[in-house]
N, C-alpha and C positions, 0 to 999 in steps of 0.2 A: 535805527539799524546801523551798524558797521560797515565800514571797506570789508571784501573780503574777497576770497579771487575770483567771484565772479559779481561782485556789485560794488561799486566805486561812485562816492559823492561826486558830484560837479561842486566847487567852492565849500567843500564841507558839507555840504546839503544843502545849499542856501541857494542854489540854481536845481537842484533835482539832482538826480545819480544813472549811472548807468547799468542797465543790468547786459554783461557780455554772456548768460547763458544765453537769451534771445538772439545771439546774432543769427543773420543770415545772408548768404550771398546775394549779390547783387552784381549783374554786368552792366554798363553803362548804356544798353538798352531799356534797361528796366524803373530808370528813373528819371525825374524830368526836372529843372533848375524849376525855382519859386519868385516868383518878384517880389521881393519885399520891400518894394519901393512903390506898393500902388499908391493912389492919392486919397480915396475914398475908403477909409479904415474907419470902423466902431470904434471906441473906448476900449472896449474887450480885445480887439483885433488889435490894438495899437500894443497894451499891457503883454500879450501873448507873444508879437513882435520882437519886444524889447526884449523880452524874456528870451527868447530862441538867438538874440545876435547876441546875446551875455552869455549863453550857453555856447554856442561858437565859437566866441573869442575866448571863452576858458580850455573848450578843448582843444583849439589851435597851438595854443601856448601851451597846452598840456601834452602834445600829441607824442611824444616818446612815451613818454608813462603811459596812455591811454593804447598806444598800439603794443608794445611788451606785455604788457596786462591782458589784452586780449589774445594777444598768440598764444602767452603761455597757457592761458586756460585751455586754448584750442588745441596746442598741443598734446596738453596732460590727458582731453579729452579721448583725443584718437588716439593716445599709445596704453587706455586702462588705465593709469595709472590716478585718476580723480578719486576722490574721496567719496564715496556711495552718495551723501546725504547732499553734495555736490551735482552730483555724475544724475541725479536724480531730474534736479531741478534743469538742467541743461536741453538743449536739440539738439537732435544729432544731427551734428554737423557734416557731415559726410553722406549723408542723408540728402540734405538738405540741397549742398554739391551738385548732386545726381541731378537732380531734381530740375536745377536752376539751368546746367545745361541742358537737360531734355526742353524745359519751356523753350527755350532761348537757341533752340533750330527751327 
């Protein structure tokens, strides 16, 4: 699959991609830091690891291009102006808004 404005490679694909139709809000109640410093990691748990601090350090480094890219979508979303086949595949993010403040009283 391609970049497109709403799905963007991490490393070309080589880390994974982002899909920004799925975003959703989030208040800084609603989420909780990871240690990814335990001691006692699988194999599988160790590969997954690494994989998620190479995906962080790309979009850190990436984080203009990755936050432009999302607003714009989010933008085009809420003024109509997305492309149906687009506007399709998206949440409604305004929706979604509502939503995250009603949980989060």
């Amino acid at each position: 699959m391609r970049n497109t404005l709403d799905f963007f490679k991490i490393k070309g694909g080589e880390l994974g991609a982002v899909n920004f139709n799925n975003m959703i809000p989030v208040n800084t109640n609603n989420y909780s830091l990871v240690d990814l410093n335990k001691e006692t990691l699988t194999i599988a748990e160790l590969k997954y690891q690494k994989l998620l601090k190479e995906q962080l350090s790309w979009l850190n480094a990436n984080y203009y291009q990755v936050k432009n890219k999302s607003f714009k979508l989010y933008k085009l979303y809420n003024n109509g102006k997305l492309p149906k086949n687009i506007k399709s595949r998206c949440c409604n993010f305004k929706l979604l808004e509502e939503k995250c403040v009603e949980y989060n009283k």
